[in-house]
N, C-alpha and C positions, 0 to 999 in steps of 0.2 A: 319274839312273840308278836302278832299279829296285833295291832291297836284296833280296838272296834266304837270309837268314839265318834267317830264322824264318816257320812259314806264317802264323802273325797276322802278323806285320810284311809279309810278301806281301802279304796279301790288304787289308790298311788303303793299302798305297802302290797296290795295283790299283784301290781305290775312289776314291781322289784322282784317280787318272790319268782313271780313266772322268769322274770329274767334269768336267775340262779338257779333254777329249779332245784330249787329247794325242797326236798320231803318231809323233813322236821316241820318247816312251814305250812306246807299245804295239811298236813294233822295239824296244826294247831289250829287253822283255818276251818277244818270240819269239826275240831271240839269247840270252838268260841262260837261260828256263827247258828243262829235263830231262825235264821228263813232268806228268802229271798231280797235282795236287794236291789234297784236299779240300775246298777250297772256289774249284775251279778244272778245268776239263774242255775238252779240242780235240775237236772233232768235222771231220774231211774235208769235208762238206759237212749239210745242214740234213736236220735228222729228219723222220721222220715225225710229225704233229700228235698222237698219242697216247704215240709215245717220249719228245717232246719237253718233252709236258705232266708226266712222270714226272720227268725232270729236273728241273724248276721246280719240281714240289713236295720234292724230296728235298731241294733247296738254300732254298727257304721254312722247313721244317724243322729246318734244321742250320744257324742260320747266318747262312744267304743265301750265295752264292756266284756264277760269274761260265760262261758256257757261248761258248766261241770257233770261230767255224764257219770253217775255209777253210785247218785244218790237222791233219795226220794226223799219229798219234802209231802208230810204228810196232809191233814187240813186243817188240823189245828197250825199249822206253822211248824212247826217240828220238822225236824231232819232224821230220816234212816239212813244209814251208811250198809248200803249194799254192794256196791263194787261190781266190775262187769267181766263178766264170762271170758271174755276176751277182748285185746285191743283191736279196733277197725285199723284200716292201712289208711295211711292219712292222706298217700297220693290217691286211692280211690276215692275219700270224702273230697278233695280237693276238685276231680275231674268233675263229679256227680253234681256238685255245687255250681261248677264254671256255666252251666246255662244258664241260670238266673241269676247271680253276682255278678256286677261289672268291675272290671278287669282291677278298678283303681281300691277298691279296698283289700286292707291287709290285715290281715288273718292267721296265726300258728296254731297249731294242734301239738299238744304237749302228753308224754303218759308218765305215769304216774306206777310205782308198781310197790307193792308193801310184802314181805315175807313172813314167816313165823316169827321172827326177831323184833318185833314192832315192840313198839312200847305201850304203844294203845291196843289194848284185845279187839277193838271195832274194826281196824283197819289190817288185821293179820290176814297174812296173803288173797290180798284183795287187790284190784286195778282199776285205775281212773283215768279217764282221758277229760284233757279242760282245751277248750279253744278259746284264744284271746285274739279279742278282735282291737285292729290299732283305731284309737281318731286319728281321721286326715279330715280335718274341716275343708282345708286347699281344695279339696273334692268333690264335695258337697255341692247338692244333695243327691244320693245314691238314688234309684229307681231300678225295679224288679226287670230284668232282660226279661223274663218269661212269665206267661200264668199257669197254675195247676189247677183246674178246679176253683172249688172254695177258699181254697188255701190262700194262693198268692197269684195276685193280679199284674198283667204288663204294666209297666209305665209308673203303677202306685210307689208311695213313699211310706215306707214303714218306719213307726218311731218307737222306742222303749219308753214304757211310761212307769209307773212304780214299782208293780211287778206278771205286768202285760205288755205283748208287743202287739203293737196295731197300726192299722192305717193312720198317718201322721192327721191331727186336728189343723184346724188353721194358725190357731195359737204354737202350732209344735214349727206347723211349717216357715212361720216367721222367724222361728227362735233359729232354725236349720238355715236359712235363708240371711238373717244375723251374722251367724257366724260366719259363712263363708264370706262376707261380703267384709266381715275384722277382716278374715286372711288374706284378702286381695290384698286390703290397705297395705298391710304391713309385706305381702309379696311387691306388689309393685315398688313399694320404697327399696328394699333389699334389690329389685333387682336395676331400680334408677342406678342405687349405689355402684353397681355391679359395673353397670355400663359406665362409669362416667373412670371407676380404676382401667377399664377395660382403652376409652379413649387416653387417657392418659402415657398409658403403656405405648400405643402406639405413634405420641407426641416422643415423650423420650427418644424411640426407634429415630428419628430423622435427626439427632444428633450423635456423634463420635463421644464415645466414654473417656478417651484418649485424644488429645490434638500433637500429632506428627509436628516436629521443629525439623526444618530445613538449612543445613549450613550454609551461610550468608553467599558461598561462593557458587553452588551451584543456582542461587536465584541470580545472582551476576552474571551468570552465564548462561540462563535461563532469557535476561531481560534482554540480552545482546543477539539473542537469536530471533527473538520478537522484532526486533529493530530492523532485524535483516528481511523477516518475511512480512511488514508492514505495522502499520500504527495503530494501535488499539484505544477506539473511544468512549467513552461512557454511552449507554444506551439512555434515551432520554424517557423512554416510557418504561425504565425500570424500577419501581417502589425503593422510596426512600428507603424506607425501612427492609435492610435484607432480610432473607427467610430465616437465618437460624435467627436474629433475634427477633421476629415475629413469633419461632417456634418457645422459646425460652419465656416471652408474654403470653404465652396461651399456658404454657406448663405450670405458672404461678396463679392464673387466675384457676386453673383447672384444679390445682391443691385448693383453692380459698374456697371452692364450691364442694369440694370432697368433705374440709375441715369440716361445714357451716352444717353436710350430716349427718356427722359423728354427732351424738348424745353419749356422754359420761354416766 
């Protein structure tokens, strides 16, 4: 059963549910909820491609959030469960959308379908389509590829606010502008980290896993052919220090910097 105590606790057991899709779920979800919630919207039946696209960026936005076609919410707040004639093809909503969504937000369209067998009379053979749209803060902030009219403006930022989606305020755009700028922090640290196993790896690469043992005899015989084809002397401008054990002091300092970003 669905918890309705808190809208993050909503909206984290709505994103499990869509995961499983669940149908027992999604009826307990049309008998529990009261109205609209912010990171949650009924619609009677499917918008039009430019309303629609507004939505999806307001909830890209804000969030992410969840858009339910096939139930009216009346004006007291009340919900009619009506159910929709038929399901749209989601590669058509998909295509229809791609002008005005940019490329980086993510989005599924899920159906929903109920038989005479239902346990709830409201929901016998009825259909529902829910699109859940993911948060990517990393991507933030979305802007409308296109405008239509009144509808949806180029370039604007649309935000979800209680239970309206609009052109983002300035207070919304900070809060949009916030977040992506947490997700840098923590992407650039992830991907310091990344780099420095990535150097690592190829410190390793310049030494042997294995050291080859040579029997003493053929280096005797090795050394007396050197002798015959001349005298070998130390080079004077060759570093003290040879390279594997230079490579072997980079490998340990290269752990102590890896250690020192591990957090437990």
């Amino acid at each position: 059963m669905i918890k309705m105590a808190t809208k993050k606790s909503f909206k984290e057991e709505f994103a499990k549910f869509c995961e499983s899709l669940d149908l027992t779920k999604f009826r307990e979800l049309l008998k529990q909820n009261t109205g609209e919630y912010p990171h949650i919207d009924f619609k009677e039946m499917w918008l039009e491609k430019e309303k629609l696209a507004k939505h999806v960026l307001g909830f890209a936005n804000s969030e992410g959030g969840v858009l339910v076609f096939g139930v009216k919410e009346e004006h007291d707040g009340k919900l009619t469960i009506k159910g929709l004639d038929k399901f749209e093809d989601k590669t058509d909503i998909k295509s229809k959308l791609k002008k005005y969504l940019p490329s980086e937000i993510e989005f599924e369209i899920h159906n929903f379908e109920y038989d005479d067998s239902s346990e709830w009379k409201n929901i016998k053979n009825k259909n529902f389509q829910v699109i859940v749209v993911e948060d990517t803060p990393q991507h933030l902030p979305f802007l409308a590829l296109s405008s239509s009219g009144d509808i949806l403006h180029k370039n604007r930022v649309y935000y979800r606010g209680k239970t309206s989606t609009d052109e983002a305020t300035y207070d919304e755009l900070k809060k949009i502008i916030n977040r992506r700028l947490d997700t840098n922090t923590s992407t650039t640290a992830e991907d310091s980290f990344k780099e420095h196993l990535n150097q690592l790896k190829i410190l390793y690469s310049f030494i042997d896993r294995y050291e080859t043992k040579t029997p003493f005899w053929i280096t005797d015989f090795a050394a007396s052919l050197s002798s015959l084809s001349g005298t070998r002397e130390k080079n004077q401008n060759y570093p003290d220090e040879d390279f594997e054990a230079f490579i072997v002091k980079m490998i340990t300092r290269k752990k102590s910097i890896i250690e020192s970003e591990i957090r437990f």
